[in-house]
C-alpha positions as CSV (number, residue, x, y, z in Angstrom):
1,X,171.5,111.7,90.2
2,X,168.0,111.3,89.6
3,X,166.3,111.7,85.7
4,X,164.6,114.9,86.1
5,X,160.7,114.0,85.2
6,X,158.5,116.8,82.6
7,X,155.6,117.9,84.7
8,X,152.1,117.1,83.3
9,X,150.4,120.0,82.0
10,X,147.2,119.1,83.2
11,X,147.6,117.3,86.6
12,X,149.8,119.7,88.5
13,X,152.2,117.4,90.8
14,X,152.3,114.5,88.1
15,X,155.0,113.6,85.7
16,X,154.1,113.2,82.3
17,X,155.9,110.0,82.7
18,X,153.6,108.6,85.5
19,X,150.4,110.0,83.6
20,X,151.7,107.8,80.9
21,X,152.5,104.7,82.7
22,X,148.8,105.6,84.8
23,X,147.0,105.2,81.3
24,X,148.8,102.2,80.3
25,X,147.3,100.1,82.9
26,X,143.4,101.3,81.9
27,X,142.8,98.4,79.3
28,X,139.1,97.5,78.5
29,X,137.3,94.6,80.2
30,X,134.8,93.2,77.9
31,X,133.8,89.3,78.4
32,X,135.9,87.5,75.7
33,X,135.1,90.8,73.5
34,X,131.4,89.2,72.8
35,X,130.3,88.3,69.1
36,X,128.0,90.0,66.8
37,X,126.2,87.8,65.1
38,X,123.4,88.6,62.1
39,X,122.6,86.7,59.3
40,X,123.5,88.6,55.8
41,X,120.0,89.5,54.7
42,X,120.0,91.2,57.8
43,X,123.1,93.3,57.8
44,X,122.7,94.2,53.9
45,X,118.7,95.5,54.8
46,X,120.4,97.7,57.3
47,X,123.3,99.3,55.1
48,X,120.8,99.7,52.2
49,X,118.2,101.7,54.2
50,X,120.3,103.7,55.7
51,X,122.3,104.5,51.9
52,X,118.3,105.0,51.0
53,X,117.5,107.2,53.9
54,X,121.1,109.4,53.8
55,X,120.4,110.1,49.9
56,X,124.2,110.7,50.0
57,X,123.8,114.3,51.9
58,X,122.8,113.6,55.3
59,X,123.4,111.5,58.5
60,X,121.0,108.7,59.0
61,X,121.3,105.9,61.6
62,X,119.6,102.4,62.9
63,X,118.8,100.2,65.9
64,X,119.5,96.8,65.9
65,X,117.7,94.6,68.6
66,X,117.9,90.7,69.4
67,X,118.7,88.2,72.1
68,X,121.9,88.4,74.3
69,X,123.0,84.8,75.2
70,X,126.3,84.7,77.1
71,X,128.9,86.5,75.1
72,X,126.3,86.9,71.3
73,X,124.6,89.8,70.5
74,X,122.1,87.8,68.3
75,X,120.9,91.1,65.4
76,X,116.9,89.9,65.0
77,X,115.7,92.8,64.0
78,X,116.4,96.7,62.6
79,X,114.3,99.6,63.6
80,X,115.5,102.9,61.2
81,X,115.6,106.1,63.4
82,X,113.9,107.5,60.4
83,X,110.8,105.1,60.9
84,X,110.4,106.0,64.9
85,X,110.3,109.8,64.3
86,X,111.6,112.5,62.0
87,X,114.7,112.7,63.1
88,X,115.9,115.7,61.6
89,X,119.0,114.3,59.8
90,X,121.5,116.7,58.1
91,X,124.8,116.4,56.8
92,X,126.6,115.8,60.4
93,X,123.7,115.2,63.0
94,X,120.5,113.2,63.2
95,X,118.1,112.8,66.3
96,X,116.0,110.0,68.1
97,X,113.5,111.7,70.1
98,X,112.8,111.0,73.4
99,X,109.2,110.1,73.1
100,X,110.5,107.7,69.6
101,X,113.2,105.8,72.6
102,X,110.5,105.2,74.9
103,X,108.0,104.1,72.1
104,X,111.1,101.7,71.2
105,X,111.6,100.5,74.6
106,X,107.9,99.7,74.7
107,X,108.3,97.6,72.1
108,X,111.4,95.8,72.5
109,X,109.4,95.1,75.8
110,X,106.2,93.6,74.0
111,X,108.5,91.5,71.4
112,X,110.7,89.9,73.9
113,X,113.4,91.8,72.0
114,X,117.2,93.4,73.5
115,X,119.0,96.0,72.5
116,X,121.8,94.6,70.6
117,X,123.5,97.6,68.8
118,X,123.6,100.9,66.8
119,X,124.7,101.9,63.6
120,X,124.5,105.2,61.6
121,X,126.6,107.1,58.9
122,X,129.1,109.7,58.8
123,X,130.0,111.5,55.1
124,X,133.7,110.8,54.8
125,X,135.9,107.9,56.0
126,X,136.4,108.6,59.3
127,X,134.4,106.0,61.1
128,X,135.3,106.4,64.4
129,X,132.8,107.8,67.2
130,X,132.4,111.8,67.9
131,X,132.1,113.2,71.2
132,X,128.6,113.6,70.6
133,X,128.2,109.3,69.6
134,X,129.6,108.9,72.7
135,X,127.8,110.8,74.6
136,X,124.1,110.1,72.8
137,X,123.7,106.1,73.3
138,X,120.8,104.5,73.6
139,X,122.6,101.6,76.1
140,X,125.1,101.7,78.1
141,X,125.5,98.0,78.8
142,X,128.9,96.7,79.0
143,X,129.0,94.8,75.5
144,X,126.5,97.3,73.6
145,X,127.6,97.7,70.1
146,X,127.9,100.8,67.9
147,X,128.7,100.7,63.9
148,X,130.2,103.8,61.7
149,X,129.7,103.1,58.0
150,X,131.3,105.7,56.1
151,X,130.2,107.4,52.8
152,X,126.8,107.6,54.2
153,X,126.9,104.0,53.3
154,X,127.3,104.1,49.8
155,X,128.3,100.8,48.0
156,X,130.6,98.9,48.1
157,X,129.7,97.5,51.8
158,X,132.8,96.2,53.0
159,X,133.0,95.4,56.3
160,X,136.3,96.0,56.9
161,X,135.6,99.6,56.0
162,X,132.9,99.9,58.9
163,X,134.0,101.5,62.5
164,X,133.0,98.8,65.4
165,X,133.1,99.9,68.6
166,X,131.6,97.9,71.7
167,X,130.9,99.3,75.1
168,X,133.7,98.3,77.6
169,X,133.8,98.7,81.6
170,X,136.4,101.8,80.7
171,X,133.8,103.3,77.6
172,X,133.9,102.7,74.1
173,X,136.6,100.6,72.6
174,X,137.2,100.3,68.5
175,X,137.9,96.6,67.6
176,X,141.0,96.2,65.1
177,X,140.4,94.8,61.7
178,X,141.4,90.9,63.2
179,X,139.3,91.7,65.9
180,X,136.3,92.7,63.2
181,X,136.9,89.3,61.2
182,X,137.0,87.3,64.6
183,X,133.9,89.2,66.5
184,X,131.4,89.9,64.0
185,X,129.8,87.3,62.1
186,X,127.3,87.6,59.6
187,X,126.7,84.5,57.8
188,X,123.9,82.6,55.4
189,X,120.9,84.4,53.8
């Protein structure tokens, strides 16, 4: 006699044990899973503007633009969300206006630049991305990066405390803590 399969909730007509076995096979795509590379002047200008800008009460949050070059995200440059527009930053929210992403794009365009990744704070630990991260990119490129420093980016930095999440061909996909150590680099001065 045939195991008797639980029906899905959600999908009438579907096992629970094929929706299962269905989401198995949905695995991100991502070319090698790409490197992020910045030099360490870089990456510690970043976290301390945004510890500066959160004041340890509110959100705050940052571009980072470059050169993509096979699978590297080359960081060049930071723009603060802050320094575009007031971007109305309270505990659990912050805002790039429309107008300060087009002003952006302009001059990305004028400076040869890419856009290579975002990062912002959240006030706890939790470091993964909301519904509302996901949702509110400024890229959707396959490979487009997007940092979570908790503790509104108080010290110590540590990377290994920072969410890293890339854009894959399925949506966003956190790297593990080998995959960190292995896919972002930040090196010298």
């Amino acid at each position: 006699m045939a195991k008797e399969r639980k029906p899905n909730s959600r999908v009438s007509g579907v096992s629970q044990a094929d929706a299962v076995s269905a989401d198995e096979g949905l695995q991100p795509t991502i070319a090698g899973l790409e490197r992020l590379i910045m030099s360490r002047n870089l990456f510690e200008r970043t976290l301390h503007g945004l510890a500066t800008r959160s004041a340890n009460w509110r959100e705050s949050a940052a571009i980072w633009a470059g050169s993509l070059i096979g699978d590297e995200s080359q960081v060049l440059k930071v723009y603060f969300h802050h320094e575009l527009c007031d971007d109305k930053g309270g505990p659990l929210s912050l805002e790039l206006t429309e107008e300060a992403k087009f002003t952006l794009y302009e001059t990305l365009r004028r400076e040869s630049l890419k856009l290579v990744g975002m990062i912002h704070t959240h006030p706890k630990d939790w470091v993964d991305l909301s519904l509302v991260d996901q949702g509110n990119q400024l890229c959707s490129r396959i490979g487009f990066w997007s940092l979570v420093v908790p503790w509104y980016a108080r010290k110590p930095w540590e990377l290994s405390s920072i969410g890293v999440h890339i854009r894959s061909d399925i949506g966003w996909y956190r790297l593990t803590p080998d995959e960190v150590i292995q896919h972002v680099i930040i090196s010298g001065e």
